[in-house]
N, CA, C and O of each residue as an XYZ file, in Angstrom:
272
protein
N      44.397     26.267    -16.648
C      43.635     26.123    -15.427
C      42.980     24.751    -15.390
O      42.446     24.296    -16.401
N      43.020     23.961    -14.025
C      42.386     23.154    -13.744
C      41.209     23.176    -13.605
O      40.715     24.041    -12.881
N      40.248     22.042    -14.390
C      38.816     22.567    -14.072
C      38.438     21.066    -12.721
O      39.015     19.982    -12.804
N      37.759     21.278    -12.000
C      37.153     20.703    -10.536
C      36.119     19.525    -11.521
O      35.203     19.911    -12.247
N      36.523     18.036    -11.336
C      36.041     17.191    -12.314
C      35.116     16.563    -11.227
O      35.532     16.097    -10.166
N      33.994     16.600    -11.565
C      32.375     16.365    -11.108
C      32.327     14.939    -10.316
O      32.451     13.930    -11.011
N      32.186     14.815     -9.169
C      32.504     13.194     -8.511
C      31.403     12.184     -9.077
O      31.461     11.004     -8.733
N      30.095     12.766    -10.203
C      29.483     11.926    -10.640
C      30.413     11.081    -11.655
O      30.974     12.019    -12.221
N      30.783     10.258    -12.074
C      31.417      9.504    -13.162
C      30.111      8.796    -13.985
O      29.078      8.396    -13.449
N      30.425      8.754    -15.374
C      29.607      7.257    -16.197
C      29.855      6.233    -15.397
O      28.978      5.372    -15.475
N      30.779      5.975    -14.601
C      30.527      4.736    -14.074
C      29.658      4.688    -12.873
O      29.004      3.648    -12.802
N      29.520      5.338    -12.135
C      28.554      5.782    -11.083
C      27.282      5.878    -11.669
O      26.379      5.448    -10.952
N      26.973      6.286    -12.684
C      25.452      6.645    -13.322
C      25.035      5.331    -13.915
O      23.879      4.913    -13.848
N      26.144      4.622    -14.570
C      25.614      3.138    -14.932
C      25.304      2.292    -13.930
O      24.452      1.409    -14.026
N      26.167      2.592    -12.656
C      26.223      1.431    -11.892
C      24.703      1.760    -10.796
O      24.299      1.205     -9.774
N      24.417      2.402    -11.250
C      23.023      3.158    -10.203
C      22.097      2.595    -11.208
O      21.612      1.505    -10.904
N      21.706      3.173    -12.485
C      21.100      2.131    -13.407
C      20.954      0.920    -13.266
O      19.822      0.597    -12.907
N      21.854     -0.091    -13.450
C      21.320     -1.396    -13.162
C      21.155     -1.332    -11.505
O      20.556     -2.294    -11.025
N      21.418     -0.746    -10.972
C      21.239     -1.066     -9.279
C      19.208     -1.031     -9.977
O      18.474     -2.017     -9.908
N      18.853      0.109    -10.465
C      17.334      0.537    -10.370
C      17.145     -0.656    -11.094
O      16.707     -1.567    -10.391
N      17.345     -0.953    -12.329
C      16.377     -1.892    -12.421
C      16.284     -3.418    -12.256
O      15.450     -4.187    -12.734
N      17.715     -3.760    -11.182
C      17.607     -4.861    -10.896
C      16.608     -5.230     -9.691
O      16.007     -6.274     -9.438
N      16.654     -3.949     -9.023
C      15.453     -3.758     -7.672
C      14.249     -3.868     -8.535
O      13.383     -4.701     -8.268
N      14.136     -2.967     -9.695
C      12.664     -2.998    -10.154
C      12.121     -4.819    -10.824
O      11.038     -5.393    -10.712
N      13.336     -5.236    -11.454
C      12.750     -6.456    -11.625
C      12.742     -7.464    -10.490
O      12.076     -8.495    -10.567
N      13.412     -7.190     -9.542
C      12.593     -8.418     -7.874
C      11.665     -8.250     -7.321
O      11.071     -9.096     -6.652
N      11.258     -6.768     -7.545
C       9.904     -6.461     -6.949
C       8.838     -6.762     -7.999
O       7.709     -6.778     -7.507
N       8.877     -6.961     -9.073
C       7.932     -7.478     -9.960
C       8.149     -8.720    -10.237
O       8.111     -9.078    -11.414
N       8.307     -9.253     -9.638
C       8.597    -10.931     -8.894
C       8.225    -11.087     -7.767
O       7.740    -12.196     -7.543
N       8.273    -10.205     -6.733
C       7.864    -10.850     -5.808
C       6.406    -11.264     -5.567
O       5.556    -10.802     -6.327
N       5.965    -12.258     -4.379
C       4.525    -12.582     -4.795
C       3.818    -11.251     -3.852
O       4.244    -10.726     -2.824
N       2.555    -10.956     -4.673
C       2.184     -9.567     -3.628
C       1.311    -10.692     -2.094
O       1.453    -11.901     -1.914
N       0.516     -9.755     -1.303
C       0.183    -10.319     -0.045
C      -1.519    -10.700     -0.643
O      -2.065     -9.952     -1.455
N      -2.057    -11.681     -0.217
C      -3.387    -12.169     -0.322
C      -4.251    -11.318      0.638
O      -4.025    -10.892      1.770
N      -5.534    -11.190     -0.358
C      -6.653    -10.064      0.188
C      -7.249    -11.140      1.056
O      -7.282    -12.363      0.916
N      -7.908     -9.996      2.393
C      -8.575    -11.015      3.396
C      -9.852    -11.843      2.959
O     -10.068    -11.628      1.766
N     -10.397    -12.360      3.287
C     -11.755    -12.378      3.226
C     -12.475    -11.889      2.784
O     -12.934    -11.960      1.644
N     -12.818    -11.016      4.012
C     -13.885     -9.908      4.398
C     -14.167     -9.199      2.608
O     -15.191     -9.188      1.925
N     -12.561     -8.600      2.278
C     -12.810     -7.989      0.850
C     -13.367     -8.447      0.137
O     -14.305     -7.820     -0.355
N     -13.039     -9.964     -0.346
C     -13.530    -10.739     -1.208
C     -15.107    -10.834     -1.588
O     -15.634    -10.799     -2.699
N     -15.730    -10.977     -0.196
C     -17.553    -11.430      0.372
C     -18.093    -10.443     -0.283
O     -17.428     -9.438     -0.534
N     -19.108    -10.542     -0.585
C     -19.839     -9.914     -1.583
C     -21.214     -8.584     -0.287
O     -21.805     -9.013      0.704
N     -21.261     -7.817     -0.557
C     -22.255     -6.827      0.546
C     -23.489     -8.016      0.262
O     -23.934     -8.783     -0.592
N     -23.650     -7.589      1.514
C     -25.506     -8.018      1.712
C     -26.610     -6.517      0.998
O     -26.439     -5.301      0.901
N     -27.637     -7.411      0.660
C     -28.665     -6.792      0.351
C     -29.073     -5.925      1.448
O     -28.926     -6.349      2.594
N     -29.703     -4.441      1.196
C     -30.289     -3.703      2.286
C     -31.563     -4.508      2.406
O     -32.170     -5.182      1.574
N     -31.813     -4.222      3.794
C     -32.966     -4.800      4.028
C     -34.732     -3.563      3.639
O     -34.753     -2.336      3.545
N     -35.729     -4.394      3.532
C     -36.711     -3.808      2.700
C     -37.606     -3.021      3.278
O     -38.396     -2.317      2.650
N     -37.508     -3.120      4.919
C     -38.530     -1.910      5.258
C     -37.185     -1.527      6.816
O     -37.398     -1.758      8.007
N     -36.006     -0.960      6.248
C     -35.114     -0.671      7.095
C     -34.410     -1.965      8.169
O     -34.646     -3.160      7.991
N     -33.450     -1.381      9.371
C     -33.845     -1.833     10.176
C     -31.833     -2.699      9.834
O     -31.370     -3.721     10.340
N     -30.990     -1.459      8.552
C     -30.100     -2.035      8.323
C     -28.573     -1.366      9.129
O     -27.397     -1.412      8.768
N     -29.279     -0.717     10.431
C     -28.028     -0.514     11.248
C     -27.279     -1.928     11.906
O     -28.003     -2.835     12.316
N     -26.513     -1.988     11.941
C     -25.771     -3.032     13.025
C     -24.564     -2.786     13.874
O     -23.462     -2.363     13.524
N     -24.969     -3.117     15.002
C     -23.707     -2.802     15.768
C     -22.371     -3.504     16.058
O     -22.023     -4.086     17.085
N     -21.579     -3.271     14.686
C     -20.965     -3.993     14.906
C     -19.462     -3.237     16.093
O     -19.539     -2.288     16.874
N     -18.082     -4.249     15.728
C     -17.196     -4.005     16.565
C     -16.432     -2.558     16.504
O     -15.780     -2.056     17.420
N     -16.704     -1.926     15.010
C     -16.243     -1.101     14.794
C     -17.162      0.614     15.508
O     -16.835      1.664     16.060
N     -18.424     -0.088     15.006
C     -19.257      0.981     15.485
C     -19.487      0.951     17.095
O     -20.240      1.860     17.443
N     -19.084      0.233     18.037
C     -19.007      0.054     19.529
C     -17.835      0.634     19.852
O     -17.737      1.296     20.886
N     -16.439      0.394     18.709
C     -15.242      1.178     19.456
C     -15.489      2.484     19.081
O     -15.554      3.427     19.870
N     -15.647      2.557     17.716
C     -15.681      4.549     17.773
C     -16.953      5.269     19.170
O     -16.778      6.404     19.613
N     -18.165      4.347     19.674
C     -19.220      5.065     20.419
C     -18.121      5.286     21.439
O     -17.901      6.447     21.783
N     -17.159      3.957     22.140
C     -15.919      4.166     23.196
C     -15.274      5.404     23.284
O     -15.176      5.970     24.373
N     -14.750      5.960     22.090
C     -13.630      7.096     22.004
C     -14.175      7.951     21.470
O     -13.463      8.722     20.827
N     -15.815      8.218     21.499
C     -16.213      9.373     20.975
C     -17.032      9.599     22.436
O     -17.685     10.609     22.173
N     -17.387      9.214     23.896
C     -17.453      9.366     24.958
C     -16.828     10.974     25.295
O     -15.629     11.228     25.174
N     -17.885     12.025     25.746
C     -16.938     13.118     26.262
C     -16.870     13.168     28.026
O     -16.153     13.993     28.593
């Protein structure tokens, strides 16, 4: 009896192997993306007798889309 021979081959499993880690070594080459600014800046001090809300752009759009 014929046995039904598996369409995986060693050569298919090797050739997927280096496929992985030739991807894995370009991506650990590539250069990653530079942090903005903003991340970098260091927080401000709270202020000492309150008074440390601010309105900024973010807190004006959520008041926008939180409107019922």
């Amino acid at each position: 009896m014929d046995q039904p021979r598996s369409k995986l081959s060693r050569r298919h499993v090797f050739a997927g192997a280096g496929t992985a880690g030739a991807l894995a070594a370009v991506a650990a080459v590539l250069p990653r993306p530079a942090e903005s600014p903003q991340a970098k800046s260091e927080p401000q001090p709270a202020p000492e007798r309150g008074g440390g809300y601010q309105a900024t752009q973010h807190v004006l759009h959520y008041y926008q889309t939180a409107r019922v």
